[in-house]
Every structure is written in C-alpha cells, then in structure tokens.
PAPA-108250 format. One line per 2 residues: number of its first residue (from 1); their letters; for each residue x, y, z of N, C-alpha, C. Coordinates in nm, 3 decimals, decimal comma. Layout:
BEGIN
NUM> A> X Y Z X Y Z X Y Z | ...
END
This chain:
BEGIN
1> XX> -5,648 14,143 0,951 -5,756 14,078 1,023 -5,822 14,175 1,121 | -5,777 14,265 1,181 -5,751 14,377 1,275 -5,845 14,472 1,239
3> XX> -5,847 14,469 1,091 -5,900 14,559 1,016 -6,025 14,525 0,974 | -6,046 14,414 0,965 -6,204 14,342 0,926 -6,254 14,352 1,042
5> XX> -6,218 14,307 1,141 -6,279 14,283 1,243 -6,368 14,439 1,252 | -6,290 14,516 1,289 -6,340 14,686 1,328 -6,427 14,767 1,202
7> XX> -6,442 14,690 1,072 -6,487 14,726 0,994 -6,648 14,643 1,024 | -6,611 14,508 1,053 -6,749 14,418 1,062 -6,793 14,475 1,189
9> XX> -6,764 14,528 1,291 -6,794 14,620 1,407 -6,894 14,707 1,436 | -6,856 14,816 1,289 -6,895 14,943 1,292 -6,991 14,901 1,177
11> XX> -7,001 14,807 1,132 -7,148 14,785 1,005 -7,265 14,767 1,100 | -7,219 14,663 1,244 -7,298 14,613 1,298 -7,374 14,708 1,396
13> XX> -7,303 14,813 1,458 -7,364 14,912 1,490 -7,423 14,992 1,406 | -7,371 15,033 1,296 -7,497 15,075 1,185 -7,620 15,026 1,226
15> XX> -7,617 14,902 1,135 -7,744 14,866 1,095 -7,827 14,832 1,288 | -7,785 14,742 1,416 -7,878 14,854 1,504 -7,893 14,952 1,586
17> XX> -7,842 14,995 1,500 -7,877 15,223 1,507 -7,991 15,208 1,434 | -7,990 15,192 1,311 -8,104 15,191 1,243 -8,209 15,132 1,245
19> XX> -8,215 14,997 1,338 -8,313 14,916 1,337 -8,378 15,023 1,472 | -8,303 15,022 1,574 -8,324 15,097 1,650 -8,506 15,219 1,622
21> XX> -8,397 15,314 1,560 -8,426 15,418 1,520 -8,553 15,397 1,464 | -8,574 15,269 1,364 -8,776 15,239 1,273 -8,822 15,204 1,363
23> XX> -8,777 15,135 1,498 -8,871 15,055 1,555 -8,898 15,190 1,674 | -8,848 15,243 1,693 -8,885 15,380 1,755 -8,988 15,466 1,726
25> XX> -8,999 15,449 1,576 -9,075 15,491 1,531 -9,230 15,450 1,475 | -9,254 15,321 1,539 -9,373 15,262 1,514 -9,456 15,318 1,640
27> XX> -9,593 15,354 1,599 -9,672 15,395 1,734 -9,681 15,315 1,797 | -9,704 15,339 1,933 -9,784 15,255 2,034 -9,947 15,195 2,002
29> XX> -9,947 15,096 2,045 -10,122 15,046 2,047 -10,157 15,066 2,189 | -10,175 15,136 2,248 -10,270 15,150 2,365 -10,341 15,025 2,386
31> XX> -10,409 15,021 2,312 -10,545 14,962 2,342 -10,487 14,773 2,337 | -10,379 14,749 2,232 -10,313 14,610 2,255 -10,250 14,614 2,430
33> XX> -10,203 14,752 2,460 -10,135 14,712 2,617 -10,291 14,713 2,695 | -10,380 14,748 2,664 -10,483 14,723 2,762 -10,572 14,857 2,812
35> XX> -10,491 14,982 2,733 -10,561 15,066 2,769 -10,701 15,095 2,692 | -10,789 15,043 2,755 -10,899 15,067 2,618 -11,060 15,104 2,710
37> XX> -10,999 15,200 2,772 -11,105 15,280 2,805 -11,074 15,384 2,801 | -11,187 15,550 2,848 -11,184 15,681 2,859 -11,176 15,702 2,996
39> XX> -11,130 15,860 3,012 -11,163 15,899 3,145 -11,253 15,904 3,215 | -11,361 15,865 3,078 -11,536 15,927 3,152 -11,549 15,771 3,192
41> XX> -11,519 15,682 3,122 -11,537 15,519 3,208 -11,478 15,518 3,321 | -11,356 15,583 3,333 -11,315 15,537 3,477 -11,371 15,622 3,573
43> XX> -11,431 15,742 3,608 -11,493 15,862 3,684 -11,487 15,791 3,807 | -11,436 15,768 3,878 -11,464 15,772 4,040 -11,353 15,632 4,074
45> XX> -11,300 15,626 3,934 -11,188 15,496 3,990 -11,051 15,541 3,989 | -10,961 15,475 4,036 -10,807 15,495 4,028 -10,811 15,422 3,841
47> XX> -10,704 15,545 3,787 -10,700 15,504 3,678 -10,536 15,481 3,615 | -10,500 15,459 3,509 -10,397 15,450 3,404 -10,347 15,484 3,325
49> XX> -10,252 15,633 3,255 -10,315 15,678 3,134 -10,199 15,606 3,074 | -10,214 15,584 2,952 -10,129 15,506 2,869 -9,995 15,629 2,833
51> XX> -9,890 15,660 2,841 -9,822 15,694 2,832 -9,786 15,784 2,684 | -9,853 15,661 2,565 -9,841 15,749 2,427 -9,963 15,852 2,391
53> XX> -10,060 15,788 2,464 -10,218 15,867 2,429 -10,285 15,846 2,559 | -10,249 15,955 2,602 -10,340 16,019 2,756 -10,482 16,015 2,740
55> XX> -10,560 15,984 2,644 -10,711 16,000 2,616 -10,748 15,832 2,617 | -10,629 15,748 2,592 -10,687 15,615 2,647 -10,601 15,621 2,840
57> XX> -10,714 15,533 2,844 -10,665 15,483 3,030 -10,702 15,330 3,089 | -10,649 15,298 3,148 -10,711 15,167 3,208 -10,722 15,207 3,364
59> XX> -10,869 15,116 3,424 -10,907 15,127 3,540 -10,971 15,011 3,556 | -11,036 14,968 3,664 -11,094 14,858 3,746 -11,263 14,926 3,776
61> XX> -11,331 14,925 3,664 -11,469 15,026 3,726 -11,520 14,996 3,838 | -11,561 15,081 3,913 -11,659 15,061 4,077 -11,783 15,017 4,026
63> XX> -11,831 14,946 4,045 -11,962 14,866 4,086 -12,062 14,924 4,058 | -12,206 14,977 3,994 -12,273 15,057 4,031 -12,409 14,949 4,095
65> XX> -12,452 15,039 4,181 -12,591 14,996 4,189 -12,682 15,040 4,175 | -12,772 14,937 4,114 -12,859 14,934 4,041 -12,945 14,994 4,115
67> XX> -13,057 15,083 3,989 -13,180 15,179 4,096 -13,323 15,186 3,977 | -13,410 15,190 4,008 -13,490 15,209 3,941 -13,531 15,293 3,820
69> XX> -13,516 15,268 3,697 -13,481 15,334 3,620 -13,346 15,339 3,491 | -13,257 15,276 3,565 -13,155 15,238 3,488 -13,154 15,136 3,370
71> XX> -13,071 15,154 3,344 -13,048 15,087 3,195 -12,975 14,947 3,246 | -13,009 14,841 3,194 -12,954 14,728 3,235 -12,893 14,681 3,060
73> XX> -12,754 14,607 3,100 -12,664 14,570 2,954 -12,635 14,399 2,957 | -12,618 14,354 2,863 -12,575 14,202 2,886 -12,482 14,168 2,930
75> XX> -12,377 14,238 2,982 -12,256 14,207 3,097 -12,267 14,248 3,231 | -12,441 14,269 3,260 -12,466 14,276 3,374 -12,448 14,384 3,439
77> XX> -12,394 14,506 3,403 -12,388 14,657 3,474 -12,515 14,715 3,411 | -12,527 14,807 3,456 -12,629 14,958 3,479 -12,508 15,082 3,482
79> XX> -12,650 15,160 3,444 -12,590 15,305 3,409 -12,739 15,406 3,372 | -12,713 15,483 3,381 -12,793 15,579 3,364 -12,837 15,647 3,215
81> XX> -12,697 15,626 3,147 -12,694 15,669 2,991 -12,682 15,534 2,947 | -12,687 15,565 2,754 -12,666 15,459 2,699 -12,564 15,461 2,643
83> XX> -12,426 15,344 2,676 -12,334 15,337 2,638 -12,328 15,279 2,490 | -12,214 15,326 2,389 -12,286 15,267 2,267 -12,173 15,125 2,236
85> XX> -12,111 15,104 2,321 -12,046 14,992 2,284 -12,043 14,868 2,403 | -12,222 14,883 2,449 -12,229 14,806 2,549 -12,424 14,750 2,450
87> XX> -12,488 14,638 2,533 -12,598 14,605 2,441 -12,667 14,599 2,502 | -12,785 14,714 2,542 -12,932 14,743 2,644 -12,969 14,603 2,626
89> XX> -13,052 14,498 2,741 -13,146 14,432 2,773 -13,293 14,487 2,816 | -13,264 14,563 2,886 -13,356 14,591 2,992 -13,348 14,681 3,062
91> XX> -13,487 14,747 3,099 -13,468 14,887 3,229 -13,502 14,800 3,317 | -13,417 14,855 3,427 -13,428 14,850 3,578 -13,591 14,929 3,657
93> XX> -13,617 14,795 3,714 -13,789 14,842 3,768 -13,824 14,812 3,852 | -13,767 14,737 3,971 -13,789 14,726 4,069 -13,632 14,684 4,203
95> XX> -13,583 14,711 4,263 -13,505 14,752 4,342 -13,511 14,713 4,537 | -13,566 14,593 4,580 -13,590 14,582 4,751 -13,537 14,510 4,770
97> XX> -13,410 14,499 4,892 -13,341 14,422 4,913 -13,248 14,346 4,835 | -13,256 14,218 4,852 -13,208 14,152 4,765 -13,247 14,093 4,646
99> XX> -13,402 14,161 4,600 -13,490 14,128 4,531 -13,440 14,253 4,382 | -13,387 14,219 4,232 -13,394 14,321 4,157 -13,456 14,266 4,037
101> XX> -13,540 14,332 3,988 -13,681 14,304 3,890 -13,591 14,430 3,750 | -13,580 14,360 3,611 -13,576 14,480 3,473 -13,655 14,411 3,406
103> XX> -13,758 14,509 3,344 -13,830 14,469 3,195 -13,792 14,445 3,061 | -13,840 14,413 3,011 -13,787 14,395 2,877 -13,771 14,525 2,777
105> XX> -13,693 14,568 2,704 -13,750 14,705 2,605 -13,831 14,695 2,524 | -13,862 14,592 2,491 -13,985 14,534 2,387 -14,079 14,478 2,446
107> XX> -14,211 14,509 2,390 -14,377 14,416 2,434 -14,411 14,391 2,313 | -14,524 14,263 2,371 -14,609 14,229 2,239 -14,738 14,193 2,286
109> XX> -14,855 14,179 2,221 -14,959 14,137 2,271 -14,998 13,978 2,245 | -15,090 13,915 2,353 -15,113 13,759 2,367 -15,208 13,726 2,446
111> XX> -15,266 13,651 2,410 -15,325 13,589 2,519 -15,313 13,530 2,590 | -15,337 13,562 2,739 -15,302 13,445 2,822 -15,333 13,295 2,815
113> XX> -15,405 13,281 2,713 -15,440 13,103 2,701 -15,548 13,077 2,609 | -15,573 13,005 2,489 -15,641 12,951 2,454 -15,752 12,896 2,482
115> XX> -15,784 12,900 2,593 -15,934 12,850 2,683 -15,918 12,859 2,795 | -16,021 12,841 2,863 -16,014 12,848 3,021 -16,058 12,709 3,066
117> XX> -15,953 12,696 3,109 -15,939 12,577 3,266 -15,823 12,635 3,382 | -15,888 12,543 3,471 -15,794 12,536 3,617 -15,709 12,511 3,627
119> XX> -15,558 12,583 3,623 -15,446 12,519 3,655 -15,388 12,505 3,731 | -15,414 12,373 3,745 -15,371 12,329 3,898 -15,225 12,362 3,951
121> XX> -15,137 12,411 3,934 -14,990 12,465 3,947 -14,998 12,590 4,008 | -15,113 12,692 3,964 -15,113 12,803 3,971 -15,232 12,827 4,092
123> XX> -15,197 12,937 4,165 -15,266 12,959 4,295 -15,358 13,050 4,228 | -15,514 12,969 4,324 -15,604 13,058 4,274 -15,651 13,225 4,342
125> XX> -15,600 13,358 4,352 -15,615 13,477 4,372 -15,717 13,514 4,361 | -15,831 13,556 4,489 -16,000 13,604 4,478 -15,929 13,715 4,529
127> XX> -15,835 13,731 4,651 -15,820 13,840 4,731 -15,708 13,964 4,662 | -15,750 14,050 4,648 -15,666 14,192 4,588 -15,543 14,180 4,679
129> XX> -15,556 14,199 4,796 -15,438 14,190 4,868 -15,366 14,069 4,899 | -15,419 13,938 4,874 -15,312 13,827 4,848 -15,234 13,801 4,724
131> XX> -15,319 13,859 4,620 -15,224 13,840 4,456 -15,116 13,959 4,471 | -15,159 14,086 4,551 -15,066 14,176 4,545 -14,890 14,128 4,598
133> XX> -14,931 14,045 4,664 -14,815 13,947 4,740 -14,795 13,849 4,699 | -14,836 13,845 4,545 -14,778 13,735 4,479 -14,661 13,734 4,394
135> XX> -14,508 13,688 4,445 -14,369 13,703 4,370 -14,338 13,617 4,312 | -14,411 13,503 4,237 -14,376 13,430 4,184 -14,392 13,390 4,018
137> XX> -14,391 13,484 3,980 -14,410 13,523 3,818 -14,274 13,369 3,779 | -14,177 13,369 3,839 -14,082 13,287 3,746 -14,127 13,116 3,787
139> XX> -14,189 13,099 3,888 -14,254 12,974 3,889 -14,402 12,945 3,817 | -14,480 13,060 3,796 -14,583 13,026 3,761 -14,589 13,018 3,608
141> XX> -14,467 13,094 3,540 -14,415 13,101 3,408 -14,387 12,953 3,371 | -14,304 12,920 3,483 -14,256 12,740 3,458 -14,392 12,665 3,430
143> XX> -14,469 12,681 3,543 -14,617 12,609 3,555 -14,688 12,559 3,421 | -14,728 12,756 3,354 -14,762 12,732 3,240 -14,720 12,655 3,126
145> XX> -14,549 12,676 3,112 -14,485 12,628 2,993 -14,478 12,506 2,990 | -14,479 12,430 3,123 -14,500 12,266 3,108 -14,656 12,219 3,146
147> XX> -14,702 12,306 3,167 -14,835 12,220 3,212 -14,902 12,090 3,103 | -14,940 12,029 3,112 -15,039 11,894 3,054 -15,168 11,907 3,026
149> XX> -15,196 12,020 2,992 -15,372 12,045 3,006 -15,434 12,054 2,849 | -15,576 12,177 2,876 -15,629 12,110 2,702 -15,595 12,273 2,618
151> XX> -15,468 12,326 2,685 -15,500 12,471 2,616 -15,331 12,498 2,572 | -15,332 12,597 2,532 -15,212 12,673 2,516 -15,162 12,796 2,556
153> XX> -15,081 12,814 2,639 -15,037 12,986 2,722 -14,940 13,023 2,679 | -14,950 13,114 2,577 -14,916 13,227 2,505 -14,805 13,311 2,534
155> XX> -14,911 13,399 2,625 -14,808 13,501 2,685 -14,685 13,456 2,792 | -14,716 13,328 2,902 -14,649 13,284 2,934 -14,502 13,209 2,833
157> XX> -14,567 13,149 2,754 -14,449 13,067 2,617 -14,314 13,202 2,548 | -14,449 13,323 2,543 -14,385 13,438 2,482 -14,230 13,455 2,582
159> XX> -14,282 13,455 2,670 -14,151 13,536 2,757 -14,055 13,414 2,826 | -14,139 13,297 2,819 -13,995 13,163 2,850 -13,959 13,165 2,738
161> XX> -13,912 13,208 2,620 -13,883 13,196 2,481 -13,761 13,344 2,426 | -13,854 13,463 2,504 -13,761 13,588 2,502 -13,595 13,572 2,493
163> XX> -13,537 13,615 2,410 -13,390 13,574 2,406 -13,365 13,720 2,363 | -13,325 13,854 2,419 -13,266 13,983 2,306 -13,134 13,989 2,288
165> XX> -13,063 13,870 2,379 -12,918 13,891 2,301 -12,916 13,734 2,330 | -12,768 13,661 2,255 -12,756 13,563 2,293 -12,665 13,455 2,360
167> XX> -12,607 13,545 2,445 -12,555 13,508 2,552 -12,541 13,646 2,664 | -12,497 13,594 2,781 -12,499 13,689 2,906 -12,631 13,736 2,946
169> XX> -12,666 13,820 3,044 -12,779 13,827 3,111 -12,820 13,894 3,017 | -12,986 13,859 3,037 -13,100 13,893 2,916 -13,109 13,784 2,830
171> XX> -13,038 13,682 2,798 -13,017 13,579 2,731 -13,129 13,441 2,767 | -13,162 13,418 2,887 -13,207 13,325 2,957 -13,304 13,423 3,074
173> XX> -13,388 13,330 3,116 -13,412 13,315 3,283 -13,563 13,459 3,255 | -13,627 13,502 3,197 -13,746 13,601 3,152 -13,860 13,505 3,145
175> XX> -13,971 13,582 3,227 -14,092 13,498 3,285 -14,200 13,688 3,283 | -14,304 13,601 3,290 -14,444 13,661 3,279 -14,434 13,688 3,399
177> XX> -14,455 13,839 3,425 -14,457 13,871 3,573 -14,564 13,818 3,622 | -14,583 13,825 3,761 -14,692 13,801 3,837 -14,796 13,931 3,853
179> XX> -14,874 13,901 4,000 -14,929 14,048 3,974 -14,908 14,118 4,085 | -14,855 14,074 4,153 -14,758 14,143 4,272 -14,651 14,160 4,221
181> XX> -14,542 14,082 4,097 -14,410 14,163 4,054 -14,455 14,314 3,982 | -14,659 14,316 3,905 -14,633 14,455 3,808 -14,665 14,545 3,903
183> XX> -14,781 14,509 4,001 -14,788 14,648 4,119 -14,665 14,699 4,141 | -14,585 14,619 4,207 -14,449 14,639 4,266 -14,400 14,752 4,212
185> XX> -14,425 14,701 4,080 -14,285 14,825 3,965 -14,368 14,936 3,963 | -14,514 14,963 3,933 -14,582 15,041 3,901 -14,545 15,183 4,009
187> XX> -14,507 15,178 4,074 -14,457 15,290 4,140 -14,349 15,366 4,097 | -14,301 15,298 4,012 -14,192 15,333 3,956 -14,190 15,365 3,777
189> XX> -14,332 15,364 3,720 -14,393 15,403 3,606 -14,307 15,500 3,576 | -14,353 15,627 3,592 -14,309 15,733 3,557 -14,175 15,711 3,493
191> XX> -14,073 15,690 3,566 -13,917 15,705 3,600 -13,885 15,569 3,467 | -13,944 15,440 3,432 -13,937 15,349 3,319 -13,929 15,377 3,228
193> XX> -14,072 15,438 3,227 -14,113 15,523 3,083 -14,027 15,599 3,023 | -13,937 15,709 3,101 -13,890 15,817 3,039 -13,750 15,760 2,989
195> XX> -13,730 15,640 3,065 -13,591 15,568 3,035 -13,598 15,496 2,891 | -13,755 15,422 2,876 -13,779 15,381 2,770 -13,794 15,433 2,618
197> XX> -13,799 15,568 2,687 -13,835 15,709 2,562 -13,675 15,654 2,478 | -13,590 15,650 2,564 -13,445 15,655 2,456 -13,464 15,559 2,367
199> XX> -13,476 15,503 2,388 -13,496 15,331 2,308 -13,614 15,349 2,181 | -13,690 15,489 2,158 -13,811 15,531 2,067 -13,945 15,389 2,171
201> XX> -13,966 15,356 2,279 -14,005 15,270 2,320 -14,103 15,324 2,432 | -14,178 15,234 2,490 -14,238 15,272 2,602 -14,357 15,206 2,644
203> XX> -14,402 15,211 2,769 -14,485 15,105 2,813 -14,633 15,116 2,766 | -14,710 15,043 2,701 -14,821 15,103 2,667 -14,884 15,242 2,663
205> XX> -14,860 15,295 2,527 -14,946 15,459 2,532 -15,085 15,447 2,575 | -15,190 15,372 2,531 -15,295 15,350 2,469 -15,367 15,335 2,606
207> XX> -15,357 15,248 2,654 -15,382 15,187 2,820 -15,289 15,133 2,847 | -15,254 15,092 3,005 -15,128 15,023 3,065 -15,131 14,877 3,124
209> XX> -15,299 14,819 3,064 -15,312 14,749 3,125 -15,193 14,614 3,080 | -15,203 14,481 3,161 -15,025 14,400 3,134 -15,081 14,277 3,215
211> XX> -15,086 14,167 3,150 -15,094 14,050 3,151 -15,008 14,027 3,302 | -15,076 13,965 3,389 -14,975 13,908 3,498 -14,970 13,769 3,448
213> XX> -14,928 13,660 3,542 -14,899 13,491 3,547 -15,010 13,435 3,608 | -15,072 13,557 3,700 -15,157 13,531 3,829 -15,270 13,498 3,795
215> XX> -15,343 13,391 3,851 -15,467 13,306 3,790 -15,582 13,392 3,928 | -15,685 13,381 3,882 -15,783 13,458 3,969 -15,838 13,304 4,005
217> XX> -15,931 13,343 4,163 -16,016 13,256 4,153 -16,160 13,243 4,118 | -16,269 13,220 4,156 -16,440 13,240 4,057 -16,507 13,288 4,141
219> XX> -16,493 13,346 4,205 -16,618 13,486 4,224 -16,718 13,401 4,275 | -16,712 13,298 4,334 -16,840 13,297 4,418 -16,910 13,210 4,291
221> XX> -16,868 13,174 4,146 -16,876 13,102 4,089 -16,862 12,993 4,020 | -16,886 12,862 4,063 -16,770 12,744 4,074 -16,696 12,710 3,916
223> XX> -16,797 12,731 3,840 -16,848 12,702 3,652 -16,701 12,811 3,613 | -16,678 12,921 3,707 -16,571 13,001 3,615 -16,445 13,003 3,676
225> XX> -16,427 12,895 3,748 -16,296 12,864 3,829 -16,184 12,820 3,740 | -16,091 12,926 3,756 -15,973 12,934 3,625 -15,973 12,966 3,517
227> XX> -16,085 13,036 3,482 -16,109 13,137 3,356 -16,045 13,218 3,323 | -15,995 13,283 3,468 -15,998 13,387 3,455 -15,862 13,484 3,493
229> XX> -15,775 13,583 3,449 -15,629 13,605 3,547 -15,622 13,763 3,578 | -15,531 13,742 3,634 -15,518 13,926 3,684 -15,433 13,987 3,576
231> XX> -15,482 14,119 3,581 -15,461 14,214 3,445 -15,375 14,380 3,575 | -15,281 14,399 3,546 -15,246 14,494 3,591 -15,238 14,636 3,490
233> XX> -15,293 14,742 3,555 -15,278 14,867 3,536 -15,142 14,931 3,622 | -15,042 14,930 3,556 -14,920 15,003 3,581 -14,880 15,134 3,629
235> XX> -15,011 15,175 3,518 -14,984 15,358 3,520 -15,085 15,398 3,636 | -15,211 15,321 3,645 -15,253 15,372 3,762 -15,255 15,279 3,893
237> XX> -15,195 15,179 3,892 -15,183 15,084 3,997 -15,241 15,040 4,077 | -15,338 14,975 3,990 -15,461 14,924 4,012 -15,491 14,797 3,928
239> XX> -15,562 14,711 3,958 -15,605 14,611 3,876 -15,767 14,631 3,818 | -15,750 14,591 3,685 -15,870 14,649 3,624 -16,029 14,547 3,623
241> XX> -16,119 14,597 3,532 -16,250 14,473 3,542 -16,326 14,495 3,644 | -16,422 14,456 3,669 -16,510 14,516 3,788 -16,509 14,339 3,924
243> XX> -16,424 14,271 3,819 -16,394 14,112 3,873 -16,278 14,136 3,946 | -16,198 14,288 3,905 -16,084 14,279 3,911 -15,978 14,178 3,797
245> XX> -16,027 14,117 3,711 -15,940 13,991 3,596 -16,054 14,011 3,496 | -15,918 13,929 3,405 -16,011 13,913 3,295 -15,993 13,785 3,206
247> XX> -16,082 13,723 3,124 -16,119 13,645 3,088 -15,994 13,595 2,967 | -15,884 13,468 3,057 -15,790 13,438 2,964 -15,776 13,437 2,822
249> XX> -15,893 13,407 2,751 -15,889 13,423 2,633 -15,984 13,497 2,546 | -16,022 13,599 2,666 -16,093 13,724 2,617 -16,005 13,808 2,520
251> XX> -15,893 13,846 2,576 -15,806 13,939 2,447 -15,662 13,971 2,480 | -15,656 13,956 2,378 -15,443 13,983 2,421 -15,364 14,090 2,462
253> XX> -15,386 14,134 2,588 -15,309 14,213 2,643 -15,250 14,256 2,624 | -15,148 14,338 2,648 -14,996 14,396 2,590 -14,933 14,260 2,754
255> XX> -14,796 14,265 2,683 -14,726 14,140 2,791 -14,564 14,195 2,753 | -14,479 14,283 2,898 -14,391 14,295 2,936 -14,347 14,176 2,995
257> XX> -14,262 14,110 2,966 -14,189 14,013 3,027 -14,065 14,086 3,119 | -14,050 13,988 3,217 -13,956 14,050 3,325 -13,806 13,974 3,327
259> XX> -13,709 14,025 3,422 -13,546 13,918 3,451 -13,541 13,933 3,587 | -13,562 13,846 3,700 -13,441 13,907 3,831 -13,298 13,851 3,781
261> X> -13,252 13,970 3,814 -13,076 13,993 3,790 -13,001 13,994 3,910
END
C-alpha cells in the first residue's frame, strides 16, 4: 500500500511539473491585462510597462487643451496629429474662455432659404458691429429648423441633420454658425486650413465666402425686410455685398457647420 501510495505521488508531481512547465509557456496578452497603449501615448504621464512587452504600457493621459487648430476626435480629446485609431470630427477654431467653437471637415453648398420672409425668431442685423456680436448660431439654427413659415432653410436643416460619426461628440448638437461665430474663427484661417490640408480638405479655395444663421435687416427698405442674411468672408474677415448680405435665395453658399464642445 506504501508503495502505491509513493508511486501515485510521484505521477502527481509529474504531470504538475508539466502542466506547470506549458502553461509557462503561453505568452502574455498585454493588451488583455490592460496594457494597450505606447510610450508616445503616454509622453508626459506616469506610465506602466507591461512586464512581457516593454513597447506596450498603460497610463492615465493628461488632459490636453484644446487650441486653435487642433484636431478634434469623437471621444472628445485633441491633438495636434492624426491618430489612426481615434475618428477626426472636427478642427478646432475658436478657443475664449469658456467658449470652444470646431468646424466640420466637410462643406456643402445651400441655400439659406427658399424665399424671403421675416423670421420672426431671428434678430434683424443692419449694424456690422452688432451681428459681429452675434453668438448665437445654435439658437438661431433651432429657430430655422422649427419655424412655421412659407419657406424652407436649407443650410440651416443641413447642419441640424450633420451626424459624421454616430455616437460621442460630433454625433449631435452642429448648427449654422452665426456671423459673429465665422468672424470670430476667421482669425484663425490660416492655422484651419493647413490642419484641413491633412484630411485632402479645406475651407473654400475658390472664395471663402460662408453662409452665417444671421438674418440682416432692410436697408432703409421696408419691402426687403428679411430677404436678406449675412455672408461671411473668412479669409479676409470681412462681410461681403455692398449691403454687406445677400439675398437668401440668391445662391448657395458654401456652409461650414459648427460644434461647441
């Protein structure tokens, strides 16, 4: 009995020695324990290196903030490059306070409206320097898309409709800028553009002119009250027409739709 016993003993250490020994020999998954980033993701954080493969690491990334020019992604960070396992929304284009404005990477052209009437929702702008101080592109976007009247707004519909991914930011919440949100950015032309170059993209070659939300008022003419809306020049930051606007359903603009993020 003495003898079985020490025989059934030494089988049992065999076999885990050996179990031992295969399961020793299975790689590690890094990336199942969590390491599933690079060193270049973590750059300025306390990091992790995974023990079997030093080229994966885990870290807690620092925050960046956002600046004019940047690349905006649907999980809500910025960066300067384009990450390829992250999904561009939008460049970053405007930057004050607590106020942050990105465009869309795509335009299309529209008209601001099917006819001209007065919409009563929308403030009427005679003065250059009161529309310039106009921030309300995401209410006047609302205005249009429900209004009750005898026409149809286009460019406004275009960009309450914008969806480039479909969920997370960029997903929702994109409105027809105003014409105080395109001045705003227009200072910041240059620095868009070249961001937009990656994307084979970019803000109007041709002219820069860009549909605002912003309704003009009539010139001293009662007959053309709400005809008419503000048209921004980006590249030279200026508003165009000798009215300064132009005639809603004169011709379809190019129309950047905007996000505050």
């Amino acid at each position: 009995m003495r003898k079985l016993n020490k025989l059934l003993a030494g089988v049992s250490v065999a076999v885990l020695t050996s179990f031992n020994t295969q399961a020793a020999c299975v790689p590690a998954d890094c990336s199942a324990m969590g390491y599933t980033k690079s060193a270049s993701d973590c750059e300025g954080s306390d990091m992790i290196k995974c023990p079997f493969d030093t080229n994966q690491v885990w870290c807690v990334e620092k925050p960046v903030d956002p600046e004019p020019g940047m690349i905006l992604y649907s999980d809500g960070t910025v960066s300067n490059d384009l990450i390829a396992d992250k999904t561009a929304v939008g460049i970053v284009a405007y930057v004050e306070g607590g106020k942050r404005l990105a465009i869309a990477l795509e335009e299309s052209r529209k008209y601001f409206s099917t006819g001209s009437e007065d919409v009563s929702c929308l403030t009427n702008y005679i003065d250059e320097a009161k529309v310039r101080a106009d921030f309300n592109g995401t209410q006047n976007t609302s205005c249009m898309v429900n209004y009750k009247g005898s026409y149809d707004y286009p460019a406004a519909k275009y960009c309450n409709t914008y969806k480039p991914v479909s969920s997370g930011t960029g997903s929702s919440g994109w409105f027809l800028p105003s014409a105080g949100e395109l001045y705003a950015i227009s200072s910041n032309y240059t620095v868009i553009n070249r961001r937009l170059k990656k994307f084979s993209n970019q803000l109007h070659a041709d002219y820069s002119w860009y549909w605002s939300s912003s309704e003009s008022g009539d010139f001293g003419d009662n007959s053309a009250l709400g005809s008419r809306a503000w048209v921004v020049n980006l590249e030279k930051r200026s508003m165009t027409g000798s009215d300064f606007a132009s005639y809603k359903d004169a011709s379809d603009w190019p129309v950047r739709c905007m996000l505050a993020f």
